[in-house]
C-alpha atoms as a printed R data frame, in Angstrom:
    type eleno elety resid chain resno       x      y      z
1   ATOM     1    CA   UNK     A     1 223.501 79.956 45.315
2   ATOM     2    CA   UNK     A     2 225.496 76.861 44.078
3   ATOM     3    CA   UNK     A     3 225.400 73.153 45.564
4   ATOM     4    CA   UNK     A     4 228.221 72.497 46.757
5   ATOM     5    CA   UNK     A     5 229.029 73.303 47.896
6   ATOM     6    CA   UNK     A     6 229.653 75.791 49.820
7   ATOM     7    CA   UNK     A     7 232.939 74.593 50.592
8   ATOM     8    CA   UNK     A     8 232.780 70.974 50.056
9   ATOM     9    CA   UNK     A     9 236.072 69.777 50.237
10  ATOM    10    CA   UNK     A    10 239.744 69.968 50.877
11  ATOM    11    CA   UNK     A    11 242.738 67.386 51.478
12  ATOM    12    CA   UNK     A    12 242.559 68.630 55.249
13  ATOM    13    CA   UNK     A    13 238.816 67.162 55.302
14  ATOM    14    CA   UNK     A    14 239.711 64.032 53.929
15  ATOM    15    CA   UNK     A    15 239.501 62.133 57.147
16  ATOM    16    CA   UNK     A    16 236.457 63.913 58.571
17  ATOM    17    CA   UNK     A    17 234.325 63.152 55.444
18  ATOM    18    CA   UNK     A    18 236.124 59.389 56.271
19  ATOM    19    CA   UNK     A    19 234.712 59.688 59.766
20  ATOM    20    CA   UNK     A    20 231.227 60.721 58.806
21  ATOM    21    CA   UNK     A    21 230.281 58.607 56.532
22  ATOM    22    CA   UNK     A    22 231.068 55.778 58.758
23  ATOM    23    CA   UNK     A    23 228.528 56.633 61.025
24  ATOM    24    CA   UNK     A    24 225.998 57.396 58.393
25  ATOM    25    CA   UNK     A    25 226.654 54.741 56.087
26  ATOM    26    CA   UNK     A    26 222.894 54.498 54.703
27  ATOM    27    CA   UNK     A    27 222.434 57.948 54.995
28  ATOM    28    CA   UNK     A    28 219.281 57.358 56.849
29  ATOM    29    CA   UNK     A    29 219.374 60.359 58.989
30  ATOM    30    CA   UNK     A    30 219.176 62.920 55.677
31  ATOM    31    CA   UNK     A    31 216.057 60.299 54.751
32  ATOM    32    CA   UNK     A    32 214.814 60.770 58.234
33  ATOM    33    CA   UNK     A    33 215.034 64.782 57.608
34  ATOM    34    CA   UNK     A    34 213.338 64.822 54.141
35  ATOM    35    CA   UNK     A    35 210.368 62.824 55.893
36  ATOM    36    CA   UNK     A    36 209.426 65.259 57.880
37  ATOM    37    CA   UNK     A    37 205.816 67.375 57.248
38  ATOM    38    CA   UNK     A    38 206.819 70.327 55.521
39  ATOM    39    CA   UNK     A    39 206.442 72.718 58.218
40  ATOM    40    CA   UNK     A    40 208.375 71.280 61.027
41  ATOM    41    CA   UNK     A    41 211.054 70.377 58.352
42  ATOM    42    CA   UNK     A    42 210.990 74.599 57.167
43  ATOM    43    CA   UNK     A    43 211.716 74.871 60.949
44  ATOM    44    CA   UNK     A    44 214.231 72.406 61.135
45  ATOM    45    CA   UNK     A    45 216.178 73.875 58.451
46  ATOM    46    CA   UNK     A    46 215.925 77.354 58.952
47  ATOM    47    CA   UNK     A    47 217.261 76.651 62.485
48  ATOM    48    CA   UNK     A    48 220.231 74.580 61.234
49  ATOM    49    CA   UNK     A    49 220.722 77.713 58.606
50  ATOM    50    CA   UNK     A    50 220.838 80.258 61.250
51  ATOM    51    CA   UNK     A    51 223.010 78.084 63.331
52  ATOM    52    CA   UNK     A    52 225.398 77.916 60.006
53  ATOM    53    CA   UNK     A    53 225.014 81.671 59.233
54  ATOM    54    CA   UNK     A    54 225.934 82.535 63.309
55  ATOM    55    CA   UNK     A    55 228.904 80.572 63.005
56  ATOM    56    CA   UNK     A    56 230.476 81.723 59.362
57  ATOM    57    CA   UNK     A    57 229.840 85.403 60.983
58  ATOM    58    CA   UNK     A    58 231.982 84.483 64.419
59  ATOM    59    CA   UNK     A    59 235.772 85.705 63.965
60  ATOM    60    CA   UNK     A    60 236.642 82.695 66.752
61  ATOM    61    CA   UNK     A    61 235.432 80.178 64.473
62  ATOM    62    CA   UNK     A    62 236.849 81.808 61.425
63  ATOM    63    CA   UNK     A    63 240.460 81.772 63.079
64  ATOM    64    CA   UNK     A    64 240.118 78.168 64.772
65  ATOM    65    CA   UNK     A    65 242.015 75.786 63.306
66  ATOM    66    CA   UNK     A    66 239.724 73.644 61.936
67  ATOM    67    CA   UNK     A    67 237.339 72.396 59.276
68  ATOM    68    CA   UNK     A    68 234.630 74.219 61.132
69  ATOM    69    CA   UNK     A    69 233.964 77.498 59.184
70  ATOM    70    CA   UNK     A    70 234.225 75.824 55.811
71  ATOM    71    CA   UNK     A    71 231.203 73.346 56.760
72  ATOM    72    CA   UNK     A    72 229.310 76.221 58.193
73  ATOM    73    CA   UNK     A    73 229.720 77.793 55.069
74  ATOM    74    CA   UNK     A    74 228.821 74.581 53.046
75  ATOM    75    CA   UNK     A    75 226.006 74.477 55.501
76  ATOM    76    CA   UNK     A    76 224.588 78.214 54.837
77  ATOM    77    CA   UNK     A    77 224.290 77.486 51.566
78  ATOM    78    CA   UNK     A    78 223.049 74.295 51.322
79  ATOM    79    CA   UNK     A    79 220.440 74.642 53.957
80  ATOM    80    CA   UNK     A    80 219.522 78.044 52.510
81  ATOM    81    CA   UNK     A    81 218.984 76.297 48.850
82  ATOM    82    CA   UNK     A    82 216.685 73.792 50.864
83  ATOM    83    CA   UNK     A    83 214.332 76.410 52.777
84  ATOM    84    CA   UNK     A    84 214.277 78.012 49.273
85  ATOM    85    CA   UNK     A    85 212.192 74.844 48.187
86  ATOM    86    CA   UNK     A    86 210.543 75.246 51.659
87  ATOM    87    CA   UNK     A    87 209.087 78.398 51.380
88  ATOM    88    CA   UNK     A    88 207.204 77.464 48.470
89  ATOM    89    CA   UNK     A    89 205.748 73.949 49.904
90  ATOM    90    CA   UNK     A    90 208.175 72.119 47.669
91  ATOM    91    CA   UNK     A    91 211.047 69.504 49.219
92  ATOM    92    CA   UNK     A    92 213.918 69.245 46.925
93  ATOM    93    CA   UNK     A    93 216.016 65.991 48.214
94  ATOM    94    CA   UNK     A    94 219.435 67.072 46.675
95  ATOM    95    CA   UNK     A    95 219.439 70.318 48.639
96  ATOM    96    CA   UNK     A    96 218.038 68.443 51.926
97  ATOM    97    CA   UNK     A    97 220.832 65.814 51.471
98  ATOM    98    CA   UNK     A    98 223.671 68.372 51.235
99  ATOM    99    CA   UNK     A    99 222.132 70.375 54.634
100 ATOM   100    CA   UNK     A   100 221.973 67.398 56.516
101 ATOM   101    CA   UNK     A   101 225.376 66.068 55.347
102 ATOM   102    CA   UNK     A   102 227.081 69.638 55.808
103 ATOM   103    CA   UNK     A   103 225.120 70.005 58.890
104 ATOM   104    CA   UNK     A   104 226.957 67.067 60.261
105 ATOM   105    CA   UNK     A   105 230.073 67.715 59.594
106 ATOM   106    CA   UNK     A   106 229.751 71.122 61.360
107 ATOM   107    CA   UNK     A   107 228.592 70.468 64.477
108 ATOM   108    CA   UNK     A   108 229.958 67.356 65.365
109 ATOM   109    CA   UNK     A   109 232.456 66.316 67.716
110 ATOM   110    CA   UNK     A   110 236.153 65.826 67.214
111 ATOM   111    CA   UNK     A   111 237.014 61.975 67.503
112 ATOM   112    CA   UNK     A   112 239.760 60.644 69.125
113 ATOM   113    CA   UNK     A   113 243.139 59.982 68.313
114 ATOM   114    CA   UNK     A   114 242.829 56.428 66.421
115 ATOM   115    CA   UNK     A   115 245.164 53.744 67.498
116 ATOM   116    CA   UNK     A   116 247.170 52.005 64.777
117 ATOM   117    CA   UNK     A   117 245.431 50.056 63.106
118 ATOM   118    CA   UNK     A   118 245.408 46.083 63.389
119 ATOM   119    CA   UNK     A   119 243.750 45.048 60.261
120 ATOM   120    CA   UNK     A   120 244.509 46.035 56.808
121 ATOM   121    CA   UNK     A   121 241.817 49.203 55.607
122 ATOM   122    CA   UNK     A   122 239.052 48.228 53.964
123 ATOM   123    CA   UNK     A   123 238.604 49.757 50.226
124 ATOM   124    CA   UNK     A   124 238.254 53.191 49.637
125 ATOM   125    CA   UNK     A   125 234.355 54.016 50.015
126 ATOM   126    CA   UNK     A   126 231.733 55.014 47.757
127 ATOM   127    CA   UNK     A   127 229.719 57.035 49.799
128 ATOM   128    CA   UNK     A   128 228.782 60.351 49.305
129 ATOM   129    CA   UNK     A   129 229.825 59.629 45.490
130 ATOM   130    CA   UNK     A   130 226.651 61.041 43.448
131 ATOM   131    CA   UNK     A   131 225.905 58.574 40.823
132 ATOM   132    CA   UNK     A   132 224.213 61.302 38.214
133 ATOM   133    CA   UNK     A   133 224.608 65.133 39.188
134 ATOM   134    CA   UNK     A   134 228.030 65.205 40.929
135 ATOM   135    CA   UNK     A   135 227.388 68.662 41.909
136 ATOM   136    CA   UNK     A   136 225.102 71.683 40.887
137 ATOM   137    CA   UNK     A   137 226.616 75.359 40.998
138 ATOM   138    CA   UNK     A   138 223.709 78.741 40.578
139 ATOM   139    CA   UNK     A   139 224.168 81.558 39.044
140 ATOM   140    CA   UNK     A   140 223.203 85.257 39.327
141 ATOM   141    CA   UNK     A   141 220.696 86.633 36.745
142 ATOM   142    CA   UNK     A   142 222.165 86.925 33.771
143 ATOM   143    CA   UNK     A   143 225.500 86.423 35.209
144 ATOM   144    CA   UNK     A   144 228.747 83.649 34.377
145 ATOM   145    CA   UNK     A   145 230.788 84.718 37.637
146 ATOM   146    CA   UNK     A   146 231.021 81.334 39.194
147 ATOM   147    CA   UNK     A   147 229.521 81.153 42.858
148 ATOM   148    CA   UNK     A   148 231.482 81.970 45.931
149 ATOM   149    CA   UNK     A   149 231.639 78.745 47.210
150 ATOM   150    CA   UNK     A   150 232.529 76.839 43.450
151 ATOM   151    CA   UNK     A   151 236.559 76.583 44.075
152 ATOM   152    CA   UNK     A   152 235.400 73.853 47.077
153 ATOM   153    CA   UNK     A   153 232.812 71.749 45.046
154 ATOM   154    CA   UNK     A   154 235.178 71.470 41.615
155 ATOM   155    CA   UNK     A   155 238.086 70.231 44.483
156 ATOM   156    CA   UNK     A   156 235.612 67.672 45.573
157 ATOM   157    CA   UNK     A   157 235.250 66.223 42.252
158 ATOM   158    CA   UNK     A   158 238.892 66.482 41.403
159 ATOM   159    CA   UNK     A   159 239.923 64.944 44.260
160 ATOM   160    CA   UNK     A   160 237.656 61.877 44.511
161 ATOM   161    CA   UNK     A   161 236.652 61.147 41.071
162 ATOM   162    CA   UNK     A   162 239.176 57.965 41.194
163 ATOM   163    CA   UNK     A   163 237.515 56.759 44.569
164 ATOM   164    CA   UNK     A   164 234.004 57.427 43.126
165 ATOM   165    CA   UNK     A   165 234.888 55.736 39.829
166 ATOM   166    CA   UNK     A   166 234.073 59.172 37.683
167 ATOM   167    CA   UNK     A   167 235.435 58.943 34.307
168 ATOM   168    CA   UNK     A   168 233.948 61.400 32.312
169 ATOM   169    CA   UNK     A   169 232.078 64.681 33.171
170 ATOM   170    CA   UNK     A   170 229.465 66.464 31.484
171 ATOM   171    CA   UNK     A   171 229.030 70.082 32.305
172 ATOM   172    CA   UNK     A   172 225.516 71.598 31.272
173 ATOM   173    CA   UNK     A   173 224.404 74.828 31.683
174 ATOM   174    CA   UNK     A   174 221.246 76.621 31.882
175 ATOM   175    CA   UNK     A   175 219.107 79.393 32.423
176 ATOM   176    CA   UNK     A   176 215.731 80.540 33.637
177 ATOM   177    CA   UNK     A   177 212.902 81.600 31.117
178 ATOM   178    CA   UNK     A   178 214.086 85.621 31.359
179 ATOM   179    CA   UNK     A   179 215.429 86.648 28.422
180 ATOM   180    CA   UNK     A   180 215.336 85.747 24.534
181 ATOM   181    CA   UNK     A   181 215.674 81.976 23.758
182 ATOM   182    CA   UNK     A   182 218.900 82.820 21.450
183 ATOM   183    CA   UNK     A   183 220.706 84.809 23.957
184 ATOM   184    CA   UNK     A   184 220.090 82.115 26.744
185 ATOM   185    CA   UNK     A   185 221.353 79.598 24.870
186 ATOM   186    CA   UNK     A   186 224.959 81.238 24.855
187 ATOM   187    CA   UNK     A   187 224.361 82.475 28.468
188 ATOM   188    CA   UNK     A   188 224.069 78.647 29.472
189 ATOM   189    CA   UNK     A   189 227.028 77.728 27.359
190 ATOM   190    CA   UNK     A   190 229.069 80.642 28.543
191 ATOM   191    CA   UNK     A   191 228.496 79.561 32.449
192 ATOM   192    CA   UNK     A   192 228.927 75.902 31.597
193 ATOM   193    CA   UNK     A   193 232.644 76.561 30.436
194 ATOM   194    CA   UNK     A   194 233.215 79.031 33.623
195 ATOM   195    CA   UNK     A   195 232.884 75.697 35.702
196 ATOM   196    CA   UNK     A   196 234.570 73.332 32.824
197 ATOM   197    CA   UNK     A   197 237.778 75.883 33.000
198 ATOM   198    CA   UNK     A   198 237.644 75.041 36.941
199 ATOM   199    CA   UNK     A   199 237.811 71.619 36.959
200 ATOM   200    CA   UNK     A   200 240.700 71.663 34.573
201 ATOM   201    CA   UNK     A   201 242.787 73.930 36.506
202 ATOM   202    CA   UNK     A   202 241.466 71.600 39.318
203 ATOM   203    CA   UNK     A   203 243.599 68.662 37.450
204 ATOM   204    CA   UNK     A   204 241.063 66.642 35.701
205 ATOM   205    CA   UNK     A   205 242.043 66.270 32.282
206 ATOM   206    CA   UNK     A   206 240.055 68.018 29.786
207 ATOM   207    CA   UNK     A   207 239.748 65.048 27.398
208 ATOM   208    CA   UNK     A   208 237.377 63.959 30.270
209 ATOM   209    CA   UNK     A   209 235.627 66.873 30.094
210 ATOM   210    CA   UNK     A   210 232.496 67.674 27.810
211 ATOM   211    CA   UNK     A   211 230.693 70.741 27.731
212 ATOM   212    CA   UNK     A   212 227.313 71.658 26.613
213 ATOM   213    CA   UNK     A   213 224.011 74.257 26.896
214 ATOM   214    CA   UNK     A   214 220.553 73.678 27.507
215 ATOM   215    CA   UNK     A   215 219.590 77.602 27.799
216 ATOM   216    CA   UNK     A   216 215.998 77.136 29.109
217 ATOM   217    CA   UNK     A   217 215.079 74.113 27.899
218 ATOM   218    CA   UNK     A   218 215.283 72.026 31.153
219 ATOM   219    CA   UNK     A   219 214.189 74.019 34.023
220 ATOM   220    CA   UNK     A   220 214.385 72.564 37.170
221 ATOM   221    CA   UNK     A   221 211.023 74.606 38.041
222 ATOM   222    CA   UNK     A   222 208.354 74.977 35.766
223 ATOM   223    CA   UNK     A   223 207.621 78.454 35.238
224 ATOM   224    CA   UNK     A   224 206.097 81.194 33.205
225 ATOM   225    CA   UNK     A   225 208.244 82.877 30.216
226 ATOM   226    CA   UNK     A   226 210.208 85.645 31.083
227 ATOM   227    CA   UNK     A   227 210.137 85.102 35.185
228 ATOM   228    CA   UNK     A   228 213.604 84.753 36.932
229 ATOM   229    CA   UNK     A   229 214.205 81.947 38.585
230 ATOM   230    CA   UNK     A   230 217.599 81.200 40.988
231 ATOM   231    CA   UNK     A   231 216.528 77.626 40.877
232 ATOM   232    CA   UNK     A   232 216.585 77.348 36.793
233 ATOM   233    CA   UNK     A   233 220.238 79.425 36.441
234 ATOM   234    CA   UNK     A   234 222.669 76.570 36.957
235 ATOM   235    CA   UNK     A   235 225.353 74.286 36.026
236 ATOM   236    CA   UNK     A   236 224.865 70.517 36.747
237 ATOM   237    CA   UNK     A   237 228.110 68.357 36.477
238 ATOM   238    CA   UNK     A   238 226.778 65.037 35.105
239 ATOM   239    CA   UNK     A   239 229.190 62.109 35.450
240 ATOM   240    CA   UNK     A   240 229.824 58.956 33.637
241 ATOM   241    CA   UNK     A   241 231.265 56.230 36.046
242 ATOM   242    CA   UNK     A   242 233.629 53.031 35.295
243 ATOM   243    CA   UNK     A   243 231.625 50.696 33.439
244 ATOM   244    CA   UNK     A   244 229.024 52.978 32.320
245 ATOM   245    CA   UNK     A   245 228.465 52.820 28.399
């Protein structure tokens, strides 16, 4: 699966992300979700998951226009990542962030038509504007195809890396523990620049860029050698914001 998005963003979704974060501007109902005991939060999400997966398979939502299927998809995923974590007796906050967030946007209500406005805008926010890991894409086993949902994530980061003051990005790749320590190393490399050639057809300069491979030397989960993990096959985009050194 891959963290972003499922389909994170697109100019059309501009103002609804706007919209959102507004009312959410702590993001204390994600907080509020991760809190949770771990069962009632595996219940929580896998309901929110099926309510995603019901609405990516309905051909009305599909043809509506509106941001409505691409959240549900961004929602499926996300949510699914999460009750990965779940099912194991494990919380992982990134995941639970990006379910609640996606979540959200999905199911809630169209606002009104704003009146013009009286006051000047206030500055463009910062919200939702990872300060670290900008977004995290998974891979099949032993696979560099980038994940379905991987064209919405890189247009989230092309499109707001001036609002979210994102310089530089580092792309790193990696791989679970199956496999020879050699062969992973390329592997992680390989699905690094898979991403890296994204975001520069995306339009962010590749001078910006940097690309790198970890192979399995920074799992996510600790495992044994040799056992497949979904968790550990990734690519994290690492950013470096204004004023970072």
């Amino acid at each position: 699966m891959a963290h972003q998005p499922g389909h994170w963003m697109t100019r059309g979704m501009a103002g609804a992300l706007a919209a959102f974060l507004l009312a959410q501007p702590d993001g204390a109902m994600a907080q509020a979700l991760a809190d949770r005991p771990i069962g009632e939060l595996r219940t929580e999400v896998r309901s929110r998951y099926d309510a995603a997966l019901a609405m990516t398979v309905d051909p009305k939502v599909a043809a509506a226009d509106s941001n409505g299927y691409a959240w549900a998809s961004e929602a499926k995923a996300q949510c699914g990542i999460a009750l990965g974590f779940l099912k194991s007796n494990s919380k992982d906050a990134e995941s639970l962030r990006r379910c609640d967030f996606a979540y959200g946007m999905m199911t809630r209500q169209p606002a009104p038509p704003a009146e013009a406005p009286l006051v000047p805008p206030p500055p463009p926010s910062t919200e939702n504007c990872p300060p670290e890991v900008a977004s995290t894409f998974y891979f099949d086993w032993d696979s560099t195809v980038a994940p379905a949902d991987a064209a919405q994530s890189v247009a989230f980061m092309a499109e707001n890396r001036t609002r979210c003051g994102w310089r530089s990005f580092t792309v790193v790749g990696h791989t679970d523990r199956s496999g020879p320590d050699r062969y992973n190393d390329g592997l992680a490399l390989r699905r690094a620049h898979v991403i890296a050639d994204m975001m520069g057809g995306a339009g962010i300069p590749a001078g910006a860029i940097a690309v790198s491979g970890m192979g399995e030397r920074q799992p996510r989960v600790q495992t044994l050698d040799g056992e497949r993990t979904p968790e550990n096959r990734r690519v994290e985009v690492e950013v470096n914001a204004m004023g970072e050194q």
